[in-house]
PDB file of N, CA, C and O in Angstrom, chain B, residues numbered from 101:
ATOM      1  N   UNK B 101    -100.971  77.471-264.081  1.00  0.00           N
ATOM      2  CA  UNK B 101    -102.120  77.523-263.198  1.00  0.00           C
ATOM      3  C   UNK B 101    -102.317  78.977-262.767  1.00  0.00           C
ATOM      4  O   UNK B 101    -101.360  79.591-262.295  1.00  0.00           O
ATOM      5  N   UNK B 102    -103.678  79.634-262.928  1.00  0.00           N
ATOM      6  CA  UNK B 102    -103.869  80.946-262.337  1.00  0.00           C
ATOM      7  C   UNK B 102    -103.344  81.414-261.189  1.00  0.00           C
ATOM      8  O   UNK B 102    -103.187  80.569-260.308  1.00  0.00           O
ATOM      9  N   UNK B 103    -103.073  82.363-260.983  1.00  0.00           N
ATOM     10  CA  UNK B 103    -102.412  82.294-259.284  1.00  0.00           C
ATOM     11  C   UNK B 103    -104.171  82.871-258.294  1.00  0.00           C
ATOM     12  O   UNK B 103    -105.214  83.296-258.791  1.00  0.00           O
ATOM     13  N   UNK B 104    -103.902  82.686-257.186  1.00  0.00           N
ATOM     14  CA  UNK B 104    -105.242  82.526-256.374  1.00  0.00           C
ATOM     15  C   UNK B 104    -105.879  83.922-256.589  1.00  0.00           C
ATOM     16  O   UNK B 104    -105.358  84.998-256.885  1.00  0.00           O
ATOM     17  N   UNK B 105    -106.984  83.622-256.382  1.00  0.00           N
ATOM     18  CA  UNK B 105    -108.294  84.804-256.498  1.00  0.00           C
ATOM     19  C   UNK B 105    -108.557  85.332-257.901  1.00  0.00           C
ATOM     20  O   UNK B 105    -109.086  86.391-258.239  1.00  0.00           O
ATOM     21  N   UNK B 106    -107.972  84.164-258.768  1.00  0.00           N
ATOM     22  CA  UNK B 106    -107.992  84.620-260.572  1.00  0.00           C
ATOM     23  C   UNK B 106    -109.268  84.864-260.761  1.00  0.00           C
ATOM     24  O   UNK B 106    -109.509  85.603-261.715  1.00  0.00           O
ATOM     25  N   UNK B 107    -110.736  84.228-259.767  1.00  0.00           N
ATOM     26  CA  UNK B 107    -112.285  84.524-260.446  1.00  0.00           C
ATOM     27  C   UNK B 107    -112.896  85.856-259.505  1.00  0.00           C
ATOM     28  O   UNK B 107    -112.677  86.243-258.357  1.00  0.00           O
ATOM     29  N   UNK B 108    -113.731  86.309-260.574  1.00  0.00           N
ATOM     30  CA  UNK B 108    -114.121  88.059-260.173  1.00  0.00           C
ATOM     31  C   UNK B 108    -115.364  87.610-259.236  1.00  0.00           C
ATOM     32  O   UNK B 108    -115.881  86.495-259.314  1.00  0.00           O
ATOM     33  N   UNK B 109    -115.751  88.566-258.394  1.00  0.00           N
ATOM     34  CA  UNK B 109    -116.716  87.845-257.758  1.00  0.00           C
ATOM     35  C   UNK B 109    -117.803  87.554-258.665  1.00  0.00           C
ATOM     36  O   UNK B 109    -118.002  86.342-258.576  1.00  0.00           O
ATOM     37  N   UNK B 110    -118.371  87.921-259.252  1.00  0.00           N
ATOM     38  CA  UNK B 110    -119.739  87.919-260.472  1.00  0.00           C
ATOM     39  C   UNK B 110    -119.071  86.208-260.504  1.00  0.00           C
ATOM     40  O   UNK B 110    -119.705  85.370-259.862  1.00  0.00           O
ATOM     41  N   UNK B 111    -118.040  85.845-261.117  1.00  0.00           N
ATOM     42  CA  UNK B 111    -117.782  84.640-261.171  1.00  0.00           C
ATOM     43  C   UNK B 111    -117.907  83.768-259.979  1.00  0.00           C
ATOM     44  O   UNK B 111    -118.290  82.603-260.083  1.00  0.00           O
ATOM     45  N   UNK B 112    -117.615  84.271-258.939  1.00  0.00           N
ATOM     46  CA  UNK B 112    -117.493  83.126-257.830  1.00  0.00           C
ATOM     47  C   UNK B 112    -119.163  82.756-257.424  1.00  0.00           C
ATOM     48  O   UNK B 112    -119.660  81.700-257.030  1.00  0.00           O
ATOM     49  N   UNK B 113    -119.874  84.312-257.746  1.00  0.00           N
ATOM     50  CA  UNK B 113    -121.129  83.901-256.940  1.00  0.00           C
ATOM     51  C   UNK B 113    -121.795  83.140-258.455  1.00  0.00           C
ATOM     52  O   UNK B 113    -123.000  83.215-258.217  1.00  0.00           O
ATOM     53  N   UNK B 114    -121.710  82.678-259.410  1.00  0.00           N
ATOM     54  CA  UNK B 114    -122.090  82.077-260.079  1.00  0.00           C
ATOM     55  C   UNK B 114    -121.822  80.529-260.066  1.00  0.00           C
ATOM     56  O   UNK B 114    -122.765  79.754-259.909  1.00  0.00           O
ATOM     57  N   UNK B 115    -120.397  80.030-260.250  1.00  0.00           N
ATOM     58  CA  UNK B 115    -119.998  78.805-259.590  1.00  0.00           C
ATOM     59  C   UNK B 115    -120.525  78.337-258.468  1.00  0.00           C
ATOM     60  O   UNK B 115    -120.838  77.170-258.237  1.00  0.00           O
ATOM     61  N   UNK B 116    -120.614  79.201-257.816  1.00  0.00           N
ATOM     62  CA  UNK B 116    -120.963  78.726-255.883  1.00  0.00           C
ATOM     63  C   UNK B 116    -122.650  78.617-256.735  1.00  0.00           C
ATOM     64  O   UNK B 116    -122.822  77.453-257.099  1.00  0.00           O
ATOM     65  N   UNK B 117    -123.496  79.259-256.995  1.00  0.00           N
ATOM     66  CA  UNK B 117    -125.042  79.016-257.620  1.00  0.00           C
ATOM     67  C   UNK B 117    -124.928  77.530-257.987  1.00  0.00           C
ATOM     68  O   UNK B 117    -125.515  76.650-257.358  1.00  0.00           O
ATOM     69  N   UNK B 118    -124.014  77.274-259.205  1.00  0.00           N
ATOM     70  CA  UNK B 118    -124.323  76.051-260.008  1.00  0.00           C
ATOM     71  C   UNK B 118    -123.704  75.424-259.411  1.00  0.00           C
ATOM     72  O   UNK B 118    -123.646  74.458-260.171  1.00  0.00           O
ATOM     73  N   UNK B 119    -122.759  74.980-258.039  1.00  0.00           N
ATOM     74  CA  UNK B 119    -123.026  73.775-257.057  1.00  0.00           C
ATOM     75  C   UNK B 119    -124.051  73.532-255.983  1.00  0.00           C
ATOM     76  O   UNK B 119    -124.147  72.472-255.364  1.00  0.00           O
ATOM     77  N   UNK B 120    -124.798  74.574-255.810  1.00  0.00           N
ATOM     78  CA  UNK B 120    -125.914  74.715-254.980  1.00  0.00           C
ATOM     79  C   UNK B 120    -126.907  74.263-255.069  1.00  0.00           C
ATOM     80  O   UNK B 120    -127.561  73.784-254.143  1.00  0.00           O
ATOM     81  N   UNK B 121    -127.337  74.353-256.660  1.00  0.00           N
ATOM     82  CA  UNK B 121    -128.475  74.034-257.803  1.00  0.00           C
ATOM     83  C   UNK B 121    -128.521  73.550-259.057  1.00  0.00           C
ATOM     84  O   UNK B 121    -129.490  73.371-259.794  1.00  0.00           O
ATOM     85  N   UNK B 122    -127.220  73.333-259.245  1.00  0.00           N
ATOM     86  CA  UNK B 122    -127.671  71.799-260.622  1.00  0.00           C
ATOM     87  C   UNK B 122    -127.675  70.971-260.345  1.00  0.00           C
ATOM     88  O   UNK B 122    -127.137  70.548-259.322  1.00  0.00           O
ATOM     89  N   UNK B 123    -128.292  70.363-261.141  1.00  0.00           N
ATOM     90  CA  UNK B 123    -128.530  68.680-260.789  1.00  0.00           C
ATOM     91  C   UNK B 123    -127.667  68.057-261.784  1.00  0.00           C
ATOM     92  O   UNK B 123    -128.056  66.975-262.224  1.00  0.00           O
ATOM     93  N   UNK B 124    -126.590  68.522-262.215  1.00  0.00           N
ATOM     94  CA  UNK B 124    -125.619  67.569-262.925  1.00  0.00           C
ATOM     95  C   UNK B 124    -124.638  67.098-262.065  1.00  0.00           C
ATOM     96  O   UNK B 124    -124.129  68.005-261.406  1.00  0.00           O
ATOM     97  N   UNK B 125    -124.218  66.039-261.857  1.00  0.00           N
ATOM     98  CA  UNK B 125    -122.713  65.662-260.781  1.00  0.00           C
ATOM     99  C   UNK B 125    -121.302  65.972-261.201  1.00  0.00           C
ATOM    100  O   UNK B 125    -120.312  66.099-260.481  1.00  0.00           O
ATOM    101  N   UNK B 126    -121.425  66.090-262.771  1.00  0.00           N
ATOM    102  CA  UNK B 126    -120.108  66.423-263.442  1.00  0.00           C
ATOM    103  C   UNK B 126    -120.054  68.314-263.239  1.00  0.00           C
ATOM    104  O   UNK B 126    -119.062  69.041-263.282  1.00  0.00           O
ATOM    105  N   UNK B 127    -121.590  68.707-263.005  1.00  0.00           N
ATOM    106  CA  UNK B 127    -121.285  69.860-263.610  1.00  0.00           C
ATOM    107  C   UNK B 127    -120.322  71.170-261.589  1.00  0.00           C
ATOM    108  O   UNK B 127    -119.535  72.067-261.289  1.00  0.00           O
ATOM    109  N   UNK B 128    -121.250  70.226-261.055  1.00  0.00           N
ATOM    110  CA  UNK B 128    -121.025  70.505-259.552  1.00  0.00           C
ATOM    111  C   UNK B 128    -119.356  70.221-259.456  1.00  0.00           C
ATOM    112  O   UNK B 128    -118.532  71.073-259.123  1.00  0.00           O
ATOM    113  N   UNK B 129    -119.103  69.026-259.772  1.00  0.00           N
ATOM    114  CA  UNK B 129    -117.512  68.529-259.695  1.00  0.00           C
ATOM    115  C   UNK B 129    -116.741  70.082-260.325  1.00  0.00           C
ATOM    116  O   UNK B 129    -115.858  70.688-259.716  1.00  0.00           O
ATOM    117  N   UNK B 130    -117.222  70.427-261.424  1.00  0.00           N
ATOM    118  CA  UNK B 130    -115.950  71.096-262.083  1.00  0.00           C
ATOM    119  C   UNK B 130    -116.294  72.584-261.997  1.00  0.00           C
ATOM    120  O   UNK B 130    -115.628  73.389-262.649  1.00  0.00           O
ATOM    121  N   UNK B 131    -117.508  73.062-261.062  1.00  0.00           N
ATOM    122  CA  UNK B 131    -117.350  74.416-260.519  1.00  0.00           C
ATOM    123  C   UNK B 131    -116.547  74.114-259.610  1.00  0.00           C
ATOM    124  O   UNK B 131    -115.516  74.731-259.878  1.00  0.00           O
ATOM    125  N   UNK B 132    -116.359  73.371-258.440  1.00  0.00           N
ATOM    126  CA  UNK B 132    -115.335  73.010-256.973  1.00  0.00           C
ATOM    127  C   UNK B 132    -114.623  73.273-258.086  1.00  0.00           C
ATOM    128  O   UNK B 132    -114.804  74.422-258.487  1.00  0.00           O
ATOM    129  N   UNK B 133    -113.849  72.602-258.758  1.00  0.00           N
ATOM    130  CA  UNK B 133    -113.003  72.263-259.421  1.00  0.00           C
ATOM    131  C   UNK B 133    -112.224  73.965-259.726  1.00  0.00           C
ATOM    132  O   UNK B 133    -111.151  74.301-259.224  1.00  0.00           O
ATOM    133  N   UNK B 134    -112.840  74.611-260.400  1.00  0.00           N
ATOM    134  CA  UNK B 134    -112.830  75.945-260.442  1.00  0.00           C
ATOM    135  C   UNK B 134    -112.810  76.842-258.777  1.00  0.00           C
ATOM    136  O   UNK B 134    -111.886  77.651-258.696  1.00  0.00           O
ATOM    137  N   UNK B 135    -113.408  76.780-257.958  1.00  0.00           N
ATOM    138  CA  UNK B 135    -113.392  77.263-256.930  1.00  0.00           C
ATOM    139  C   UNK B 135    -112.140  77.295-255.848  1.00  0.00           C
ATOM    140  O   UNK B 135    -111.616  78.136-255.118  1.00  0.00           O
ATOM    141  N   UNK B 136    -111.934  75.676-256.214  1.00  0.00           N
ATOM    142  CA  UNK B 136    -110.965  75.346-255.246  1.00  0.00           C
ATOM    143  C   UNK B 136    -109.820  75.838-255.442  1.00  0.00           C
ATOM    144  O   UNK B 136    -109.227  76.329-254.482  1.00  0.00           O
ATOM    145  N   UNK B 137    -109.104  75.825-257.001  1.00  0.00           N
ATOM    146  CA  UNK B 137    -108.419  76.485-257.933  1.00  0.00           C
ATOM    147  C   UNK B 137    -108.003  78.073-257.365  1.00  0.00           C
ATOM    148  O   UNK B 137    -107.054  78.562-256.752  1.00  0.00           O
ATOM    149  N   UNK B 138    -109.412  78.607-258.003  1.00  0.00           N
ATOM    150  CA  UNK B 138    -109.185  80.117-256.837  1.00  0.00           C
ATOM    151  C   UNK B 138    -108.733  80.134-255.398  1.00  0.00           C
ATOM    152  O   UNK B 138    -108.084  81.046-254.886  1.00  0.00           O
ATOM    153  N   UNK B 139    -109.136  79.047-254.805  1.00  0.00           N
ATOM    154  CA  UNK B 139    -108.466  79.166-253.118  1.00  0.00           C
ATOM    155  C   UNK B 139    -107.092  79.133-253.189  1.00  0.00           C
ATOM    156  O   UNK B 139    -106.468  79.576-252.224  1.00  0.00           O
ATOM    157  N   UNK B 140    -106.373  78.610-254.332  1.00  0.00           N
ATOM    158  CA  UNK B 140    -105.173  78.663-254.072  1.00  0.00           C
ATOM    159  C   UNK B 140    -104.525  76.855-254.065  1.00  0.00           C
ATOM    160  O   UNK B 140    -103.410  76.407-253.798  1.00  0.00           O
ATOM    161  N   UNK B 141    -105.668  76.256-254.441  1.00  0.00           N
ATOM    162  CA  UNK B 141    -105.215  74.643-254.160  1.00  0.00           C
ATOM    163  C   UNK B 141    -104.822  74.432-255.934  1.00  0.00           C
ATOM    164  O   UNK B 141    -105.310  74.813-256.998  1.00  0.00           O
ATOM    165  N   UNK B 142    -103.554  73.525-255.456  1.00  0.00           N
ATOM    166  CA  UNK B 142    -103.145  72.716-256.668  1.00  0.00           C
ATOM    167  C   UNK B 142    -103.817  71.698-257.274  1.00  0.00           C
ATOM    168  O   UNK B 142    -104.452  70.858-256.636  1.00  0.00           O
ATOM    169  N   UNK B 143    -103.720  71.714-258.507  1.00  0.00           N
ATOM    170  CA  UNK B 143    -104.405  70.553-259.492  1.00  0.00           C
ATOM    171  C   UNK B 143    -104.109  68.985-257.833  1.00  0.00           C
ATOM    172  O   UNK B 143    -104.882  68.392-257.080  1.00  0.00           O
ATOM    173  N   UNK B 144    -103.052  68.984-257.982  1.00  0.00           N
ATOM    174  CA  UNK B 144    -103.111  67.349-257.110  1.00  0.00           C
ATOM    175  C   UNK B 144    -103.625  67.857-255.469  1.00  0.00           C
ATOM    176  O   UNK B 144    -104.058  67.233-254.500  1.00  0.00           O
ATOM    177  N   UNK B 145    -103.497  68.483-255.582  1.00  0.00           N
ATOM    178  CA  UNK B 145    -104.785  68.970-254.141  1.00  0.00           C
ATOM    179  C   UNK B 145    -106.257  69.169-254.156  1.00  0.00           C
ATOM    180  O   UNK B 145    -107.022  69.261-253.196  1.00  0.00           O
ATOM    181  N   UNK B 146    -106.525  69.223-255.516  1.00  0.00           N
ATOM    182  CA  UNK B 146    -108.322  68.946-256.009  1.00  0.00           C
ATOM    183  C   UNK B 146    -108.220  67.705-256.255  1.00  0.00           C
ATOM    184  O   UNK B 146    -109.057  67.006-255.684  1.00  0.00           O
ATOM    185  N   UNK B 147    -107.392  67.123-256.988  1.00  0.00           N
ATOM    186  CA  UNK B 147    -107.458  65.594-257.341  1.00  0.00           C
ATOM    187  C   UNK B 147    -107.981  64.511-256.418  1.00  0.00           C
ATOM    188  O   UNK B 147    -108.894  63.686-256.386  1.00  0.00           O
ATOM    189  N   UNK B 148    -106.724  65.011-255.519  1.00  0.00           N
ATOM    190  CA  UNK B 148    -107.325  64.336-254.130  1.00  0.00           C
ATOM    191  C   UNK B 148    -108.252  64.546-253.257  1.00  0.00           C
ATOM    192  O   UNK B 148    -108.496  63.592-252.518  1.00  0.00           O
ATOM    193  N   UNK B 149    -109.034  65.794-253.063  1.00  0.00           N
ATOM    194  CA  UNK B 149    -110.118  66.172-252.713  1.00  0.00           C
ATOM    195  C   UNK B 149    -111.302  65.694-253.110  1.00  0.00           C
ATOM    196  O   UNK B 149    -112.231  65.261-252.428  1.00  0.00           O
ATOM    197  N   UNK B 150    -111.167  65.835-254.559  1.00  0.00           N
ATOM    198  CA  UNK B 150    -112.466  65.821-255.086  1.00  0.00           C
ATOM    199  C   UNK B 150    -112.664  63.535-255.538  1.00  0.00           C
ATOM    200  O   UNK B 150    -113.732  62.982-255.800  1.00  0.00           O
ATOM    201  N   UNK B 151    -111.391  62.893-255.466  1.00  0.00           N
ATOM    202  CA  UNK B 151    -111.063  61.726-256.244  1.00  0.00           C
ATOM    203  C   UNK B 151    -111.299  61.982-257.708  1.00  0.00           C
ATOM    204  O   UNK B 151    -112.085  61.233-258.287  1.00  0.00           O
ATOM    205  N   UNK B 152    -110.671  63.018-258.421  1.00  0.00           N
ATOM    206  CA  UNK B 152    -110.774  63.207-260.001  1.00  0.00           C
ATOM    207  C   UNK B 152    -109.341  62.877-260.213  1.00  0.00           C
ATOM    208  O   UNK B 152    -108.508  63.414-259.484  1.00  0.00           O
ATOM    209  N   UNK B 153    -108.945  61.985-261.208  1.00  0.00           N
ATOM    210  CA  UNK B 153    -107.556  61.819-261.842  1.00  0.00           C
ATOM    211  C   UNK B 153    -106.707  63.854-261.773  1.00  0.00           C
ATOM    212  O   UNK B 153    -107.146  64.970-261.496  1.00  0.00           O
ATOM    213  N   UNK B 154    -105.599  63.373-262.134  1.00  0.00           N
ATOM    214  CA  UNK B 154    -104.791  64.677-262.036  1.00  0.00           C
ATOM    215  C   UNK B 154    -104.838  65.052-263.166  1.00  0.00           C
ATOM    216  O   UNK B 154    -104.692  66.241-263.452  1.00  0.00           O
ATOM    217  N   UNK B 155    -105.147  63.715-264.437  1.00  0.00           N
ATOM    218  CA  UNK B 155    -105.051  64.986-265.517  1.00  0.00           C
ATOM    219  C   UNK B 155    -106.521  65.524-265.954  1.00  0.00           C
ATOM    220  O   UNK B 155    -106.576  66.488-266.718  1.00  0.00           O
ATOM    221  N   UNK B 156    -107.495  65.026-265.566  1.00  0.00           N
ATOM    222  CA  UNK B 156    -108.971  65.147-265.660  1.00  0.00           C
ATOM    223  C   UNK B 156    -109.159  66.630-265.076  1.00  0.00           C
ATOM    224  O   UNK B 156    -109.718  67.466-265.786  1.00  0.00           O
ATOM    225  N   UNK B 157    -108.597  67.050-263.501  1.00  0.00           N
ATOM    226  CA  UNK B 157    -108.199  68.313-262.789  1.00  0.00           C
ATOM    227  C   UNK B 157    -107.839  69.414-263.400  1.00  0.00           C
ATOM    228  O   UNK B 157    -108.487  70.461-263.394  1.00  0.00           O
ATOM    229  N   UNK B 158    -106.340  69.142-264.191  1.00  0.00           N
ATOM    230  CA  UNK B 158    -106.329  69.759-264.951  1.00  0.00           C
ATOM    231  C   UNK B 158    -106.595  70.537-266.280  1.00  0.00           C
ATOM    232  O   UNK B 158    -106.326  71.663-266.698  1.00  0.00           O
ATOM    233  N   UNK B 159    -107.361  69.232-266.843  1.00  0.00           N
ATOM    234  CA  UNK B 159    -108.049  69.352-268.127  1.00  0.00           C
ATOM    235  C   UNK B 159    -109.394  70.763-267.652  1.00  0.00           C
ATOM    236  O   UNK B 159    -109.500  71.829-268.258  1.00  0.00           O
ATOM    237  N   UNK B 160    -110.045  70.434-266.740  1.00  0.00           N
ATOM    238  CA  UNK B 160    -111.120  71.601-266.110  1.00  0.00           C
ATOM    239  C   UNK B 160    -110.921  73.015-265.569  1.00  0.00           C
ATOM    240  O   UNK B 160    -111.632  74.017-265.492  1.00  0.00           O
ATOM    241  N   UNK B 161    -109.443  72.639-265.161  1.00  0.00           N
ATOM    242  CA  UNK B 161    -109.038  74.239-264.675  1.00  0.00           C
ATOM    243  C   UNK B 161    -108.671  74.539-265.872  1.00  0.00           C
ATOM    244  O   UNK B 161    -108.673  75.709-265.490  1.00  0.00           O
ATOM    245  N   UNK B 162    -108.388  74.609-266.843  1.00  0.00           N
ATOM    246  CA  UNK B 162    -108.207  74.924-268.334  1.00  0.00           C
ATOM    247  C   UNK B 162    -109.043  75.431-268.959  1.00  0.00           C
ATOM    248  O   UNK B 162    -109.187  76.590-269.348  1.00  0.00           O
ATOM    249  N   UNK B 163    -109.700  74.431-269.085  1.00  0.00           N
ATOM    250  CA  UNK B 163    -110.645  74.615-270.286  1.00  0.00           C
ATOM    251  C   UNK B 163    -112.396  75.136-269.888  1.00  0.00           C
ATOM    252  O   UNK B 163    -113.137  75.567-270.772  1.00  0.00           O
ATOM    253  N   UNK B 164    -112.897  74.976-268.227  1.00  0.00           N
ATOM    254  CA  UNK B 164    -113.726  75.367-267.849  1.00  0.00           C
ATOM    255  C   UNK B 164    -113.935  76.881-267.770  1.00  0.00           C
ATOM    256  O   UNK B 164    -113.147  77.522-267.073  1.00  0.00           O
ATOM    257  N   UNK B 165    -114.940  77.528-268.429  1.00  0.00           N
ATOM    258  CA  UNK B 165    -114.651  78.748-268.187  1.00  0.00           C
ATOM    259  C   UNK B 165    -115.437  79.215-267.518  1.00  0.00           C
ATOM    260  O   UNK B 165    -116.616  78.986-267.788  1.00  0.00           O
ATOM    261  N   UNK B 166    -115.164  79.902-266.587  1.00  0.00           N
ATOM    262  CA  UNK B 166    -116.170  80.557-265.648  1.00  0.00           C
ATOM    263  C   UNK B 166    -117.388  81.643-265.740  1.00  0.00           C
ATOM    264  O   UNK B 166    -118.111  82.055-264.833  1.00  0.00           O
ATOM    265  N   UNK B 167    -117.383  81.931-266.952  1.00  0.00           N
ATOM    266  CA  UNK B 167    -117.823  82.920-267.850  1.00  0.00           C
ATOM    267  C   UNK B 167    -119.001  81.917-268.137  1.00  0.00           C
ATOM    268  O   UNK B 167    -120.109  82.041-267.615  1.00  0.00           O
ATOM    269  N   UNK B 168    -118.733  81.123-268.831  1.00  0.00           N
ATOM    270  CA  UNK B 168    -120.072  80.268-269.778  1.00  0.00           C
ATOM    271  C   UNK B 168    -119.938  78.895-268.974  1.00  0.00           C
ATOM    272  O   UNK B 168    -118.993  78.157-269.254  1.00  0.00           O
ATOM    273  N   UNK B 169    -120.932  78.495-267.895  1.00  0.00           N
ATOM    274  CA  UNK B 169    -121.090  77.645-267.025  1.00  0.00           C
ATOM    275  C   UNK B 169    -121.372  76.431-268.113  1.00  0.00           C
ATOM    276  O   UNK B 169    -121.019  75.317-267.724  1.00  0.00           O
ATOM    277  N   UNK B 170    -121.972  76.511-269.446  1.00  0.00           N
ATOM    278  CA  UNK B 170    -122.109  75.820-270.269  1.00  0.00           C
ATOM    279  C   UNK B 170    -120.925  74.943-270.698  1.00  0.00           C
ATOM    280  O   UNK B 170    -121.067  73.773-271.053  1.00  0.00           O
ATOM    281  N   UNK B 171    -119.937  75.481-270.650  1.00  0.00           N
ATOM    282  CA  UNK B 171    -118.229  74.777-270.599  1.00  0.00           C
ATOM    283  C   UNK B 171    -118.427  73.379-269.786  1.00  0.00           C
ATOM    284  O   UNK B 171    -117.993  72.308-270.209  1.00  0.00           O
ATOM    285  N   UNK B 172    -119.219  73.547-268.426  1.00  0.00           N
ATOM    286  CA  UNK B 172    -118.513  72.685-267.875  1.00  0.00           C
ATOM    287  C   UNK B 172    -119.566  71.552-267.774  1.00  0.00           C
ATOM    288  O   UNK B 172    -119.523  70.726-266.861  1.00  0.00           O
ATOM    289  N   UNK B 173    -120.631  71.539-268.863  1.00  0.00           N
ATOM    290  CA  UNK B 173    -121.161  70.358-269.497  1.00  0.00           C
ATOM    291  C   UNK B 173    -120.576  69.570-270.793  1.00  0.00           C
ATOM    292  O   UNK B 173    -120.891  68.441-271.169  1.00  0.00           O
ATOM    293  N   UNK B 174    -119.903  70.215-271.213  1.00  0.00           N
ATOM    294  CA  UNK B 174    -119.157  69.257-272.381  1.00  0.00           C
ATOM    295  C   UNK B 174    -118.768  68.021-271.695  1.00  0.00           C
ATOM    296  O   UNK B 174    -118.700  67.896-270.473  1.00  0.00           O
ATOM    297  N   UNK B 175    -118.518  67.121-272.565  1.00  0.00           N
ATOM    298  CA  UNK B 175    -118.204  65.436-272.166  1.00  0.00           C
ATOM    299  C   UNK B 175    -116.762  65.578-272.118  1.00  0.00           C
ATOM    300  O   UNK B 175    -116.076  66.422-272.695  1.00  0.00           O
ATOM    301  N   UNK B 176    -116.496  64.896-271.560  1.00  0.00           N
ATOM    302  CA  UNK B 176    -115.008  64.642-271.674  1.00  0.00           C
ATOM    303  C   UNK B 176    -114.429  63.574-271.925  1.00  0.00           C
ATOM    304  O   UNK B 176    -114.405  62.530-271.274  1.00  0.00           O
ATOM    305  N   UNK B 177    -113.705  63.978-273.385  1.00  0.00           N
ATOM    306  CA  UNK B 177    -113.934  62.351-274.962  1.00  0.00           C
ATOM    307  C   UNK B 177    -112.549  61.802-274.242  1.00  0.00           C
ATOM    308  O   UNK B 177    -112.469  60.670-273.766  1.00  0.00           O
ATOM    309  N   UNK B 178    -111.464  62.771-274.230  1.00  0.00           N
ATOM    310  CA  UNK B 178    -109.823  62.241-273.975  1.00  0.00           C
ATOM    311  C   UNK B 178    -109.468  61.614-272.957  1.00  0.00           C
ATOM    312  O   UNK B 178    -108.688  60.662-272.993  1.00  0.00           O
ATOM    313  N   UNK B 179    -110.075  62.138-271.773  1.00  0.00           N
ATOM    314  CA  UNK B 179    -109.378  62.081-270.587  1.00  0.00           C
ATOM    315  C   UNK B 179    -110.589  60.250-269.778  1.00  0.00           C
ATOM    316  O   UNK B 179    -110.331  59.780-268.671  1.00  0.00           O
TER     317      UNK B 179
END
């Protein structure tokens, strides 16, 4: 897991945008998801925050990239 403050601001003020203003529910879930991450909270401390399974949590702090907000519309086939 990144250790806290891993996103640059350019990143944070982008995440914080696309929970402000998309209209996707998955896509809002897994910027927090990302955000919260940076605060310093553990996968089972978003889990429970957000009610997302622990490995679903983790699957997003992974693989979401903060870079291409487009990441965090993919479906999620496994989890």
């Amino acid at each position: 897991m990144p250790a806290k403050g891993f996103l640059t601001a350019g990143q944070q003020e982008n995440l914080q945008k696309a929970v402000k203003e998309s209209e996707d529910s998955h896509v809002i879930e897994r910027a927090l998801m990302l955000l919260l991450m940076n605060d310093g909270k553990t996968y089972k401390e978003i889990s429970d925050f957000l009610g997302y399974g622990y490995r679903s949590v983790a699957y997003w702090c992974v693989h979401g990239n903060p870079e291409n907000l487009e990441s965090l519309l993919i479906a999620l086939i496994l989890i």
